[in-house]
N, C-alpha and C positions, 0 to 999 in steps of 0.2 A: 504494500500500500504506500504511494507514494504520499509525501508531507506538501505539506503548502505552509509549513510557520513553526514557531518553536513552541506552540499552544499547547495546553495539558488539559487532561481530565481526570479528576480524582474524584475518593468516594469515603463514606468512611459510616460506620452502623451504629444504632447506638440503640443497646436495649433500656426502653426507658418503663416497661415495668418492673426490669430489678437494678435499674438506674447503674448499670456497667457497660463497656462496650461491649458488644457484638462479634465474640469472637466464634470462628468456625462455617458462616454464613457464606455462601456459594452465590458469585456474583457473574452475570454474562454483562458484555458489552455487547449490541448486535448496530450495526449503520443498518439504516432503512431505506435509503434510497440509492441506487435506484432499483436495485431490488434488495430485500432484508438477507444479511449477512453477517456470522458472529465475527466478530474482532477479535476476540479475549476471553476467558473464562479463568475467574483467580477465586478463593477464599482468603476473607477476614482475618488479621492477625490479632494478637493478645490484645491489640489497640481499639480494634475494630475496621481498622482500616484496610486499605489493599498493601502488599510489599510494594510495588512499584506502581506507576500511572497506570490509569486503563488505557488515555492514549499519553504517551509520550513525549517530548518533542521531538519531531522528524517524520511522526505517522499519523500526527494533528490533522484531517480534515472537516474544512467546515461540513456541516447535514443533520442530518433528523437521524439521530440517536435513541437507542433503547436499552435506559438499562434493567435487568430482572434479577431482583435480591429474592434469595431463598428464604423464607422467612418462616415459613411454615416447617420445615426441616428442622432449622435453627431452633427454634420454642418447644419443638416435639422431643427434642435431643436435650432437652432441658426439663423436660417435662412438666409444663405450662403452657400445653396448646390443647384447644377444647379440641373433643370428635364431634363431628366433623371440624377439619381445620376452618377457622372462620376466614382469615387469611393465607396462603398460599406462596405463590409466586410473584410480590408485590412489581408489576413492570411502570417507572419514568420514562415517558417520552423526554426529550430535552432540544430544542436545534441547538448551533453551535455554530456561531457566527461568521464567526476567522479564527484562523492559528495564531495569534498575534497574544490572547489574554488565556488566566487560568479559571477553568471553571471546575467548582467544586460540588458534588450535589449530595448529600449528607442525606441518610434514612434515618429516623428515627420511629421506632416501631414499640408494638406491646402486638400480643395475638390477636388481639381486635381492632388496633389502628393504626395507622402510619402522618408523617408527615415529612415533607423535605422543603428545601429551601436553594437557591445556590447563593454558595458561602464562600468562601474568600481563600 
């Protein structure tokens, strides 16, 4: 995949119904256009975060991004997830303007809800 900028994307989980990070949770990256394709697939470390960027710089391109946190995996390995899982496979849309800036788009999650943000 080729770059157009030294842009990044990061990510980072954070279980906030036992108010610690999100370690272990199984993250995809996929570009969506112009047809849907995975970029990446990493798990959360003791931080919650990824080891390295989901993109890079060099492999930054601007588009319509999706990312899908395992989340229902995550809570059930914890065992704090209702049967049926209420939540699952939480997926962000995101575009991604230029390669030029760092976008960061943080999960924070409990079994029954989510919210994100892009953060800095």
């Amino acid at each position: 995949m080729a770059g157009n900028g030294p842009g990044t994307l990061s990510t980072h989980v954070l279980n906030t119904a036992q108010g610690v990070p999100a370690e272990g949770v199984r993250v995809e990256l996929w570009r969506l256009d112009p047809e849907p394709a995975q970029v990446v697939e990493t798990v959360t470390n003791a931080d919650g975060r990824t080891r390295d960027p989901l993109l890079p710089p060099g492999t930054f391109r601007a588009g319509r991004y999706e990312l899908r946190f395992h989340i229902g995996a995550y809570f059930k390995g914890r065992g704090i997830a209702p049967e049926p899982l209420f939540l699952d496979v939480v997926s962000v849309n995101v575009g991604l303007a230029d390669g030029r800036g760092h976008y960061h788009v943080p999960l924070l999650c409990t079994p029954w809800s989510y919210t994100t943000y892009r953060g800095s």
